[in-house]
Biopython code that builds the backbone (N, CA, C, O; Angstrom):
import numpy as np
from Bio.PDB.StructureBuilder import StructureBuilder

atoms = [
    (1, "UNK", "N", (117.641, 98.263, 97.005)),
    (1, "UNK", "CA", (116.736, 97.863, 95.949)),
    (1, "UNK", "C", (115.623, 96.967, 96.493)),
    (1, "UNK", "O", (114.423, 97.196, 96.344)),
    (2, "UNK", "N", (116.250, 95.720, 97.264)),
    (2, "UNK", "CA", (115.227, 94.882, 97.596)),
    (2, "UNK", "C", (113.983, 95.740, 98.799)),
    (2, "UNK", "O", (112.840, 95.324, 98.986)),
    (3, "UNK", "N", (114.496, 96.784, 99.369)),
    (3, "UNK", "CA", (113.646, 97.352, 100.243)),
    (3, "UNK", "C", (112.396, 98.037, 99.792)),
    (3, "UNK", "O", (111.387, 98.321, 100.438)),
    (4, "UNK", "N", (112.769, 98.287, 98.217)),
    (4, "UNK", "CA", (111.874, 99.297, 97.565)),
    (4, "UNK", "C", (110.580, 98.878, 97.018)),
    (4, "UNK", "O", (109.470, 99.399, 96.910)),
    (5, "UNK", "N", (111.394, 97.156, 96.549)),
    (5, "UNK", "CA", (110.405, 96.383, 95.916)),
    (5, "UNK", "C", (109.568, 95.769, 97.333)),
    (5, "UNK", "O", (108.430, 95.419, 97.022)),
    (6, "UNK", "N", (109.741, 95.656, 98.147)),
    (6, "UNK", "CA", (108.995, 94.933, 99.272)),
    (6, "UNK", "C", (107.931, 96.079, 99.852)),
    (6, "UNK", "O", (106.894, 95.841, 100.471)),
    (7, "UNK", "N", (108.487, 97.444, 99.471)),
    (7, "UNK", "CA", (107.554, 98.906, 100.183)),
    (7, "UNK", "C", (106.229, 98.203, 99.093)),
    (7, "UNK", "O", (105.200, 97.567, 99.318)),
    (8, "UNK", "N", (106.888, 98.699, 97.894)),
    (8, "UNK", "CA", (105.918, 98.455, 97.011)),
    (8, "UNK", "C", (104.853, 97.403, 96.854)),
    (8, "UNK", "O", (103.788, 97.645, 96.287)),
    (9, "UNK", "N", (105.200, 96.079, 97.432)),
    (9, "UNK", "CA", (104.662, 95.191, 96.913)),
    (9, "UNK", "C", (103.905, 94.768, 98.195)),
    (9, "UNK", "O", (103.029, 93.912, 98.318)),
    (10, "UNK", "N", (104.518, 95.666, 99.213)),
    (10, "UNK", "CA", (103.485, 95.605, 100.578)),
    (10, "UNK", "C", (102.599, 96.946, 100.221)),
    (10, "UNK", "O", (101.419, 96.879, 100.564)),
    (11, "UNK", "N", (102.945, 97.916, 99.700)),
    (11, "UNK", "CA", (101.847, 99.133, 99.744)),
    (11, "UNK", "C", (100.432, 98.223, 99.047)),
    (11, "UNK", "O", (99.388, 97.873, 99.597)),
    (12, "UNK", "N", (101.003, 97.998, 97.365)),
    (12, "UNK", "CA", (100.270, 97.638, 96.596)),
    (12, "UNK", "C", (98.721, 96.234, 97.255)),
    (12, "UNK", "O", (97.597, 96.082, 96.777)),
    (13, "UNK", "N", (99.257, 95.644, 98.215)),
    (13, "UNK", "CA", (98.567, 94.532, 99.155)),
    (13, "UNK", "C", (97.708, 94.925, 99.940)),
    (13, "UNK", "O", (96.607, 94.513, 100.303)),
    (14, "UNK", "N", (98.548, 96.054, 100.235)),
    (14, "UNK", "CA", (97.314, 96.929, 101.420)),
    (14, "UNK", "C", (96.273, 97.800, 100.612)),
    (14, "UNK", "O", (95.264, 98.163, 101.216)),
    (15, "UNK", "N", (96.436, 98.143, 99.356)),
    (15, "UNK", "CA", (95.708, 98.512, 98.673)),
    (15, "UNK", "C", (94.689, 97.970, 98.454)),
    (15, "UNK", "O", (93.586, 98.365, 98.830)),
    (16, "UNK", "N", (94.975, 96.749, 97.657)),
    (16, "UNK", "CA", (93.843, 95.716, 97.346)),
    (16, "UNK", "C", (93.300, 95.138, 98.039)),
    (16, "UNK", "O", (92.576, 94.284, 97.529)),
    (17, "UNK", "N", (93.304, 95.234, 99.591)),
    (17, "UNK", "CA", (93.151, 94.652, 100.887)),
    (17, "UNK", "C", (91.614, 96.050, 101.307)),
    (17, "UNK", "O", (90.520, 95.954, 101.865)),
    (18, "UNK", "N", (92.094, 96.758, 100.905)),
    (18, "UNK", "CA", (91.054, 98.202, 101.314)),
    (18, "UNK", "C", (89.262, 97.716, 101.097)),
    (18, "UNK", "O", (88.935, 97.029, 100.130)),
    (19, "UNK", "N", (88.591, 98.027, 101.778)),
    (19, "UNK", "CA", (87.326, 97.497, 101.479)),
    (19, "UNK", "C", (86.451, 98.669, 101.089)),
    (19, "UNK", "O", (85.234, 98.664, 101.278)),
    (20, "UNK", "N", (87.026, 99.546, 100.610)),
    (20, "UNK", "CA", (86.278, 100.971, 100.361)),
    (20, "UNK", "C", (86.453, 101.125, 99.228)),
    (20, "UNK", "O", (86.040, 102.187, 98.762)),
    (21, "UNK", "N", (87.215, 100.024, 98.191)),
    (21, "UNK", "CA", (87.662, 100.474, 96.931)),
    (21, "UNK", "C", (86.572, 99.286, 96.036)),
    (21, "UNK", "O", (86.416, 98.116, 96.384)),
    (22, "UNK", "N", (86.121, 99.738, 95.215)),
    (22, "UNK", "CA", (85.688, 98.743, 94.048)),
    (22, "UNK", "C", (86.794, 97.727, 93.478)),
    (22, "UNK", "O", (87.991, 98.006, 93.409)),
    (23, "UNK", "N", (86.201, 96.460, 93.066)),
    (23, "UNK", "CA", (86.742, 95.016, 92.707)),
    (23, "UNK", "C", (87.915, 95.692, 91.818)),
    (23, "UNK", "O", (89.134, 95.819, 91.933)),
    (24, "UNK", "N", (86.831, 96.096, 90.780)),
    (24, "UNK", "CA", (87.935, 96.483, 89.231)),
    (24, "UNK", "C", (89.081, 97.705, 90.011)),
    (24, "UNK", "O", (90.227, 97.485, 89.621)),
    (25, "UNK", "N", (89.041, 98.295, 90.497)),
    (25, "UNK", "CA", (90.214, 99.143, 91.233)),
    (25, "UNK", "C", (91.336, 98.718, 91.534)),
    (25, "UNK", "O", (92.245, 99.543, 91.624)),
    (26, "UNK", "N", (91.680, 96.934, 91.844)),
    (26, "UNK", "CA", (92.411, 96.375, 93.207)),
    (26, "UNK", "C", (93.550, 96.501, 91.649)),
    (26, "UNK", "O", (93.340, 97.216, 90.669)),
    (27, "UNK", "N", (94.841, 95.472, 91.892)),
    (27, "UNK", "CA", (95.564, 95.820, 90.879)),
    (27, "UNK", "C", (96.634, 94.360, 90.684)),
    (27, "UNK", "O", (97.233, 93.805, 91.605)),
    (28, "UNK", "N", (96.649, 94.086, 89.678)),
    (28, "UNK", "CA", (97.541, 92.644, 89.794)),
    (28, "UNK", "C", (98.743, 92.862, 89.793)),
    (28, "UNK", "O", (99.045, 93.817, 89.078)),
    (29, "UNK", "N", (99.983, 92.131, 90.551)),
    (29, "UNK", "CA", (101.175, 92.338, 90.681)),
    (29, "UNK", "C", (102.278, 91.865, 90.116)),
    (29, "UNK", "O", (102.672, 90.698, 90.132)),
    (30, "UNK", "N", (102.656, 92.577, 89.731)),
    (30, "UNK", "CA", (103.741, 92.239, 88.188)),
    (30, "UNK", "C", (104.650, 93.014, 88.320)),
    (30, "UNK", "O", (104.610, 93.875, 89.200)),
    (31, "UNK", "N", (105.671, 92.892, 87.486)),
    (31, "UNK", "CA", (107.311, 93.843, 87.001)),
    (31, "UNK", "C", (106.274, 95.062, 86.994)),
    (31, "UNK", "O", (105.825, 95.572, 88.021)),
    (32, "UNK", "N", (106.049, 95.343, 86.069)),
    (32, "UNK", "CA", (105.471, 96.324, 85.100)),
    (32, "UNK", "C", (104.904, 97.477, 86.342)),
    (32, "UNK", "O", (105.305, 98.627, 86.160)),
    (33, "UNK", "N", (103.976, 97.241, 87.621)),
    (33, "UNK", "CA", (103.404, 98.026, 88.676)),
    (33, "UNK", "C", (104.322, 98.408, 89.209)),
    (33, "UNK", "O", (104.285, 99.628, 89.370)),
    (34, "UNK", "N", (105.445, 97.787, 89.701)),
    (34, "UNK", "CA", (106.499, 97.916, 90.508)),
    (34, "UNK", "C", (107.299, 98.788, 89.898)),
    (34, "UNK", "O", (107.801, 99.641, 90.629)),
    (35, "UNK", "N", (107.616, 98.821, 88.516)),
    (35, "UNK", "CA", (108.565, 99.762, 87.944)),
    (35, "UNK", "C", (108.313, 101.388, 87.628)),
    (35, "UNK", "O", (108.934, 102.441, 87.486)),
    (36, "UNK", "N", (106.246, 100.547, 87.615)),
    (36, "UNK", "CA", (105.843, 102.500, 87.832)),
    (36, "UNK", "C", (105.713, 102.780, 89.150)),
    (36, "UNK", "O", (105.495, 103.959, 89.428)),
    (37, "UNK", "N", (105.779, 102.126, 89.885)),
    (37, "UNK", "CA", (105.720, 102.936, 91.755)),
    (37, "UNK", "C", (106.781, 103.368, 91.941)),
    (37, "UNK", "O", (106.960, 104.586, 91.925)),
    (38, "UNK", "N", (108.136, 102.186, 92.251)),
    (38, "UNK", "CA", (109.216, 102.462, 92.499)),
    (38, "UNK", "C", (110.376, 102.461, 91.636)),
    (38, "UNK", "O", (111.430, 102.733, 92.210)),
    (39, "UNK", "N", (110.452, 102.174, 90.151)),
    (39, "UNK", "CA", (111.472, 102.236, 89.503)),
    (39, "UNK", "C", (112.341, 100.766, 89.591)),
    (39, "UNK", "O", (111.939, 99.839, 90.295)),
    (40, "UNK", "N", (113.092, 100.717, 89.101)),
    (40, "UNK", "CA", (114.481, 99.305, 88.900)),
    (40, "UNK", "C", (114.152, 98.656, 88.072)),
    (40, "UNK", "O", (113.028, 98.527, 87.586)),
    (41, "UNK", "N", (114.992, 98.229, 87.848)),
    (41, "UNK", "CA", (115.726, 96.721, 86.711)),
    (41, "UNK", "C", (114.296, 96.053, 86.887)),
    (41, "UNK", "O", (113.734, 95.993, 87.980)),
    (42, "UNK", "N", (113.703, 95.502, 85.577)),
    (42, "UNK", "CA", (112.762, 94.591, 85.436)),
    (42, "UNK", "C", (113.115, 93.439, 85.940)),
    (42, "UNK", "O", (112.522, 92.889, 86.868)),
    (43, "UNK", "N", (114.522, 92.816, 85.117)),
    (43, "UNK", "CA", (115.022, 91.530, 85.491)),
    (43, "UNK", "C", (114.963, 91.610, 87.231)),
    (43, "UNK", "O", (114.271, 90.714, 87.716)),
    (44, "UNK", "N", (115.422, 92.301, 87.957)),
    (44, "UNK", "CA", (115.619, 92.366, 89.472)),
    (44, "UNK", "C", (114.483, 92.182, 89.916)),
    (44, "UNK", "O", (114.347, 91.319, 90.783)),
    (45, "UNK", "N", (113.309, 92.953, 89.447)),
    (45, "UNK", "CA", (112.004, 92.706, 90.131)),
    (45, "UNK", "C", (111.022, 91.193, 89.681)),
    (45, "UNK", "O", (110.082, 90.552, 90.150)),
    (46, "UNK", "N", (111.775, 91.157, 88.693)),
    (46, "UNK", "CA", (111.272, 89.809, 88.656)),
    (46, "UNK", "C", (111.910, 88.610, 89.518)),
    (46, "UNK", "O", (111.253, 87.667, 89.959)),
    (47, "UNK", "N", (112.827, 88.731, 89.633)),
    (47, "UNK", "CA", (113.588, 87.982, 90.226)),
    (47, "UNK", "C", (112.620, 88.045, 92.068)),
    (47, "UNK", "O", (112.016, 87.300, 92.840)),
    (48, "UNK", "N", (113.059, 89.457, 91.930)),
    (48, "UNK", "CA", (112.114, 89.658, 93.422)),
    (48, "UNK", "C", (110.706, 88.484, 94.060)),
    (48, "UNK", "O", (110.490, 87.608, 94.898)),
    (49, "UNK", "N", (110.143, 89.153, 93.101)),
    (49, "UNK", "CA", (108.566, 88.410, 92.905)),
    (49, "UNK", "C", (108.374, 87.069, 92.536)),
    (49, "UNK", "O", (107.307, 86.455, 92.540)),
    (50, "UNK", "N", (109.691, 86.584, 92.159)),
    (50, "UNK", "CA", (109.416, 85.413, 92.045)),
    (50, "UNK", "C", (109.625, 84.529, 93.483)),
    (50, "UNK", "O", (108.741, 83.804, 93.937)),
    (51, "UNK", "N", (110.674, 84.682, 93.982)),
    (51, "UNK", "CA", (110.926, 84.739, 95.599)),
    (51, "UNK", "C", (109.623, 84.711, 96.277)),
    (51, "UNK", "O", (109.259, 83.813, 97.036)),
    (52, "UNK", "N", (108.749, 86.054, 95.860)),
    (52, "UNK", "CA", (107.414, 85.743, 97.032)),
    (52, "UNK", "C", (106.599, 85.225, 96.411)),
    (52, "UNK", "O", (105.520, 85.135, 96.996)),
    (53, "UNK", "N", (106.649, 84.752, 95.255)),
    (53, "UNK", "CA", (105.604, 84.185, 93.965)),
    (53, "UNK", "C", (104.706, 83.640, 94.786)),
    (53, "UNK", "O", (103.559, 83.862, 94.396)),
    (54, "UNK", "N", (104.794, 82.796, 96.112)),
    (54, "UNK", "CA", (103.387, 82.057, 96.570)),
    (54, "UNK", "C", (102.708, 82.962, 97.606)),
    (54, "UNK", "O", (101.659, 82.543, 98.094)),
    (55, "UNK", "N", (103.073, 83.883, 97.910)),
    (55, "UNK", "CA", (102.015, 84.951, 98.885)),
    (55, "UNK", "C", (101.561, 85.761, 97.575)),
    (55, "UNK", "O", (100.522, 86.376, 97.814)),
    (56, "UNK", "N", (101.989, 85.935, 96.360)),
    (56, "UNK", "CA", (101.337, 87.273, 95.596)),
    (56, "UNK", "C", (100.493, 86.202, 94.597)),
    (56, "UNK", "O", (99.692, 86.565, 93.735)),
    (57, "UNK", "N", (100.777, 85.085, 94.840)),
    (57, "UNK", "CA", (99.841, 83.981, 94.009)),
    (57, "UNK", "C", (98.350, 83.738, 95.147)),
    (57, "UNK", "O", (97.172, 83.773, 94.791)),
    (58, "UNK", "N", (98.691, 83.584, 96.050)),
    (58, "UNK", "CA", (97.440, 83.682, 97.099)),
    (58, "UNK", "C", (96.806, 84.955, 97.202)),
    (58, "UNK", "O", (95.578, 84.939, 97.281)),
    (59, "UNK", "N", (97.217, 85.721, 97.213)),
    (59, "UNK", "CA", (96.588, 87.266, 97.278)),
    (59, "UNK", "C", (95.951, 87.381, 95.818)),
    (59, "UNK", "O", (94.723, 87.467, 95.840)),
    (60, "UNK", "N", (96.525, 87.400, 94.590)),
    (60, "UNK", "CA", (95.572, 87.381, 93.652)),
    (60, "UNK", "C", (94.536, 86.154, 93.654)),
    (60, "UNK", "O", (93.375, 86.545, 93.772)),
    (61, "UNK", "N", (94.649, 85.063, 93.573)),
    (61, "UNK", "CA", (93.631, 84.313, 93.948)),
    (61, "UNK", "C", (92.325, 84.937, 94.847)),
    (61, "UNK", "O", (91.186, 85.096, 94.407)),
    (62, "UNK", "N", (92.769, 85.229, 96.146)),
    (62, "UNK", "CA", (92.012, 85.598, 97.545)),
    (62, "UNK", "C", (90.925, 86.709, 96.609)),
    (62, "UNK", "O", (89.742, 86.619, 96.939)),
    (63, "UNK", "N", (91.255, 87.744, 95.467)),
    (63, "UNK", "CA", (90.519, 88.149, 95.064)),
    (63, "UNK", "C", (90.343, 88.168, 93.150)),
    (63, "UNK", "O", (89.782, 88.989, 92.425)),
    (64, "UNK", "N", (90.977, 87.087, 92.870)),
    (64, "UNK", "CA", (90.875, 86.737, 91.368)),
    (64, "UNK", "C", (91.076, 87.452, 90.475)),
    (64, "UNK", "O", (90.340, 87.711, 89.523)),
    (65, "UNK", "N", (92.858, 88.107, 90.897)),
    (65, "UNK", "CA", (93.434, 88.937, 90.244)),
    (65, "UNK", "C", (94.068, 88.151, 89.277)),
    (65, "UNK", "O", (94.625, 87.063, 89.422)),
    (66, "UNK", "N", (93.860, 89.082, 87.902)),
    (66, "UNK", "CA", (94.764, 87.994, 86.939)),
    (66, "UNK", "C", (95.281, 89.922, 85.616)),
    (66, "UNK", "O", (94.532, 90.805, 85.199)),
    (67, "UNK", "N", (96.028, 89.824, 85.534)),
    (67, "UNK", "CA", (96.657, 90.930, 83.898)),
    (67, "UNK", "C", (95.675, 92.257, 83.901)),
    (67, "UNK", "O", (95.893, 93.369, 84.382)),
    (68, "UNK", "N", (94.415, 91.711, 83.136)),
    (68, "UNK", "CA", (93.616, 92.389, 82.772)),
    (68, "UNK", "C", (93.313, 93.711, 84.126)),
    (68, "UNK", "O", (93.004, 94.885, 83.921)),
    (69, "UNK", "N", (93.533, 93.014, 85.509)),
    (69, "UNK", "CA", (92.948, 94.574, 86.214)),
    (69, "UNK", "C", (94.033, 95.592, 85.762)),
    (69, "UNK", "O", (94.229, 96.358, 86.705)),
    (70, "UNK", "N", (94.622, 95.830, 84.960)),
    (70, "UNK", "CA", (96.109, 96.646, 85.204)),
    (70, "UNK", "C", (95.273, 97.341, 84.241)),
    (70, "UNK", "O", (94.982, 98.495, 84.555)),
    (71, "UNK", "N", (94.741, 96.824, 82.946)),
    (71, "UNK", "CA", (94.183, 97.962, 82.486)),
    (71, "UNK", "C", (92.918, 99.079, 82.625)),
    (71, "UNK", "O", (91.715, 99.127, 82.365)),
    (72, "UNK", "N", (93.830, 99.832, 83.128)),
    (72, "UNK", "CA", (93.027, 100.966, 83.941)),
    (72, "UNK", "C", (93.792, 102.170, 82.482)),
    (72, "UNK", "O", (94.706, 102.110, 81.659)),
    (73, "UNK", "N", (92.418, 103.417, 83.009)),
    (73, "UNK", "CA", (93.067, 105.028, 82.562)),
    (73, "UNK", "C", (93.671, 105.702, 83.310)),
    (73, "UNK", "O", (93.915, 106.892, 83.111)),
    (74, "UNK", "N", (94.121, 104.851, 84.603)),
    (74, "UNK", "CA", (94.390, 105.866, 85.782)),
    (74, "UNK", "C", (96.077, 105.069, 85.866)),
    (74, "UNK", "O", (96.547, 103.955, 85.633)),
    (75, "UNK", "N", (96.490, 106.184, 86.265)),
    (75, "UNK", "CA", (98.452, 105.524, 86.967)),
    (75, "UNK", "C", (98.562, 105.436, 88.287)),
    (75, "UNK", "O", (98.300, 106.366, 89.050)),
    (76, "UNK", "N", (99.168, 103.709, 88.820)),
    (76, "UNK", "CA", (98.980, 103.329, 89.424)),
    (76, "UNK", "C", (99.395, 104.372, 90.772)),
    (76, "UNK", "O", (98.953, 104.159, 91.901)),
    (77, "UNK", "N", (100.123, 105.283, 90.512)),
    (77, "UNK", "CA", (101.150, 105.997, 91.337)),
    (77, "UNK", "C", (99.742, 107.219, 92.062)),
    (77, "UNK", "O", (99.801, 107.927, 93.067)),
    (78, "UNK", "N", (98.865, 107.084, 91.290)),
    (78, "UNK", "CA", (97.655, 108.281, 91.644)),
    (78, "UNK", "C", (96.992, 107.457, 92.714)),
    (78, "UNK", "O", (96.531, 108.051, 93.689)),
    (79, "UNK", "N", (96.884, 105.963, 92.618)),
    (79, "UNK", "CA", (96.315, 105.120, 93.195)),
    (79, "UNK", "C", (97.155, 104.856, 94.776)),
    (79, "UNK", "O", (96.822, 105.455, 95.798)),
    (80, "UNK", "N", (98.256, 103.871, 94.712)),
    (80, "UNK", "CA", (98.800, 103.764, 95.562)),
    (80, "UNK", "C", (100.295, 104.227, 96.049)),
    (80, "UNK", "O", (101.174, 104.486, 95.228)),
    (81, "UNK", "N", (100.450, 104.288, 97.129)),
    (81, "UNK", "CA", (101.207, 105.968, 97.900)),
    (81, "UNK", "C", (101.794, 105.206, 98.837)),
    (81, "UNK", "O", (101.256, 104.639, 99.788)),
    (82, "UNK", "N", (103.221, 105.223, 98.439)),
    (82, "UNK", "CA", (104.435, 104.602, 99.328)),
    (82, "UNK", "C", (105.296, 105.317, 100.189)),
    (82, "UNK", "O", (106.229, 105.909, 99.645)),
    (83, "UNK", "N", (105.175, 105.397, 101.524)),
    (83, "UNK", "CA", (105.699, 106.312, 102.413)),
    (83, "UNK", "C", (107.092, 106.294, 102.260)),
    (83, "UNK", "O", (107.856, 105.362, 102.010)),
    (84, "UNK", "N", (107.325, 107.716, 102.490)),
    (84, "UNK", "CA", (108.889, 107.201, 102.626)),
    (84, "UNK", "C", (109.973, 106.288, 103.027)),
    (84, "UNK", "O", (110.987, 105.807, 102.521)),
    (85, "UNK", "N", (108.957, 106.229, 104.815)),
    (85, "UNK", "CA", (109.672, 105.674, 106.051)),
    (85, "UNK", "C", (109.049, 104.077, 105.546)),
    (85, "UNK", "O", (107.950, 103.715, 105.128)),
    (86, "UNK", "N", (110.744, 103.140, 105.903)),
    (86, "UNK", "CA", (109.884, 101.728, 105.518)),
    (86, "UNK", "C", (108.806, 100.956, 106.351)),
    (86, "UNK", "O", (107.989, 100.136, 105.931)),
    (87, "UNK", "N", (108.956, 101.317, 107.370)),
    (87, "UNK", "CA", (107.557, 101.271, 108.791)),
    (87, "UNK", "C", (106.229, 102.296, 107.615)),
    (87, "UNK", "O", (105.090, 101.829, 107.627)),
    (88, "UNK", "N", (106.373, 103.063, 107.077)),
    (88, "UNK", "CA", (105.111, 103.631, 107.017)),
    (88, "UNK", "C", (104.139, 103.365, 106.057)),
    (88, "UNK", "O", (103.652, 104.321, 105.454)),
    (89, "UNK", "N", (103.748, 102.153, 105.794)),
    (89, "UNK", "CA", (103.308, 101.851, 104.594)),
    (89, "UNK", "C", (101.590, 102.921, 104.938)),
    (89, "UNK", "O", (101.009, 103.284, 105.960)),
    (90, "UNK", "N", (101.332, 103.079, 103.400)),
    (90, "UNK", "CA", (99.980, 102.996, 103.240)),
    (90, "UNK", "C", (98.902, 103.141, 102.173)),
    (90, "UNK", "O", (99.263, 102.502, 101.185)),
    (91, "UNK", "N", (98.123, 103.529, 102.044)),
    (91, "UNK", "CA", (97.226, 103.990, 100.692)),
    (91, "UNK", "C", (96.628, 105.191, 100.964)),
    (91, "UNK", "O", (96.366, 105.604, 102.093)),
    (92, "UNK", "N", (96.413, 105.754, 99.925)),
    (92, "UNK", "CA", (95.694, 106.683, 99.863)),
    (92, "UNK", "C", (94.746, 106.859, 98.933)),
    (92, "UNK", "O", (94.788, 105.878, 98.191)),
    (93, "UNK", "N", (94.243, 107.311, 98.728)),
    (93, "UNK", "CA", (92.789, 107.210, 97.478)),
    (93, "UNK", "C", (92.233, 108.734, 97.498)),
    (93, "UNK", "O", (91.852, 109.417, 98.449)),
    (94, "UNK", "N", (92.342, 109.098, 95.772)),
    (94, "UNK", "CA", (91.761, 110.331, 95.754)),
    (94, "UNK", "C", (90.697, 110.247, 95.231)),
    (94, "UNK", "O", (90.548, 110.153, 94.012)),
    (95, "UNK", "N", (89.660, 110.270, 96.179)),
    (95, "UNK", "CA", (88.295, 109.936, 96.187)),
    (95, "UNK", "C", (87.312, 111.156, 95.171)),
    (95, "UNK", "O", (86.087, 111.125, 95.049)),
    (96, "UNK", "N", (87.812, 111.694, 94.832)),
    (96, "UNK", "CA", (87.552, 112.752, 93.565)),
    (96, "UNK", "C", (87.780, 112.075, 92.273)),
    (96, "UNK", "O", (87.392, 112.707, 91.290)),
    (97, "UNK", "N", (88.328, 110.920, 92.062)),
    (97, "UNK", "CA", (89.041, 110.454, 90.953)),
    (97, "UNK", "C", (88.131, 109.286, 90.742)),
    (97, "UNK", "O", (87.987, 108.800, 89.621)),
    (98, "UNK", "N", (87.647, 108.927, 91.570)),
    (98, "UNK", "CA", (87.060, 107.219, 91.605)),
    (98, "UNK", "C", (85.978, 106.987, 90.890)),
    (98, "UNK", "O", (85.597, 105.911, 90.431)),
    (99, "UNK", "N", (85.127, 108.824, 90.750)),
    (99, "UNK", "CA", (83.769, 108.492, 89.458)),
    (99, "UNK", "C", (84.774, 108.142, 88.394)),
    (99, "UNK", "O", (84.555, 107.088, 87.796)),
    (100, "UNK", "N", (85.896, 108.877, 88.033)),
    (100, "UNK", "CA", (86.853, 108.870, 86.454)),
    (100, "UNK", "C", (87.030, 107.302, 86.821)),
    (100, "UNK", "O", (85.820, 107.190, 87.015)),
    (101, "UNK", "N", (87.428, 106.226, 87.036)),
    (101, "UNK", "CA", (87.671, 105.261, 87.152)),
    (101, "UNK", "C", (86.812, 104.351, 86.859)),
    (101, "UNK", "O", (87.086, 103.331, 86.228)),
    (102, "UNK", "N", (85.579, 104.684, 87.344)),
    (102, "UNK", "CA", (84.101, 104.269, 87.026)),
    (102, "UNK", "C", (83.928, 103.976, 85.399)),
    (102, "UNK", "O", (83.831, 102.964, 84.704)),
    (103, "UNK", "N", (83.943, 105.768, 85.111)),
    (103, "UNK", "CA", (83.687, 105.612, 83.946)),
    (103, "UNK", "C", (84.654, 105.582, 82.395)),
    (103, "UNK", "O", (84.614, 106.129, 81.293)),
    (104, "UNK", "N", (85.402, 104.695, 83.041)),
    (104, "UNK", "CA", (86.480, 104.139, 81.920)),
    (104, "UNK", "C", (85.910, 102.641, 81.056)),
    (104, "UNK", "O", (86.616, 102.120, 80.193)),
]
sb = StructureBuilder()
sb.init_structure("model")
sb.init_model(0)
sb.init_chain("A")
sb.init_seg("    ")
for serial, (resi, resn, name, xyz) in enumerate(atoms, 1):
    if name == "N":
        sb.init_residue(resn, " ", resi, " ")
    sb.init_atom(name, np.array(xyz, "f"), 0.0, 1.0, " ", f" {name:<3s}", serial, name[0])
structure = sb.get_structure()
């Protein structure tokens, strides 16, 4: 479990870390992202995140992530792409999608 939430919550970092993506794109990190990437117990992932609460508190800061980016028309799962292998983190972006994102 804990491996799934750490893929995730490292994919999701490297995401918002990307410099090819627009501001409103990046994504704030909560239960709620984590349960649509990878699934589990809310209570567990909270629990998780609270554990790293001061690196995912600096990272939203670093780009003044707060609730509101989550509302998007797009699912986060179209957005960011968790390798199988736990070495393989990464993102992907379907750059066909990003005018639709625009114009939400």
């Amino acid at each position: 479990m804990q491996k799934r939430f750490r893929r995730a919550l490292q994919a999701i970092m490297y995401y918002n870390d990307r410099t090819d993506i627009q501001e409103e794109s990046r994504w704030f990190i909560n239960p709620a992202v984590i349960v649509d990437l990878v699934g589990g117990r809310h209570a567990a992932i909270k629990k998780y995140l609270d554990d790293h609460k001061e690196e995912i508190d600096e990272h939203h800061k670093r780009y003044g992530l707060s609730a509101k980016f989550n509302r998007k028309p797009v699912d986060i799962k179209k957005r960011v792409i968790i390798a199988e292998e736990p070495s393989g983190y990464f993102c992907q972006m379907d750059v066909s999608s990003v005018q639709a994102d625009r114009d939400y």
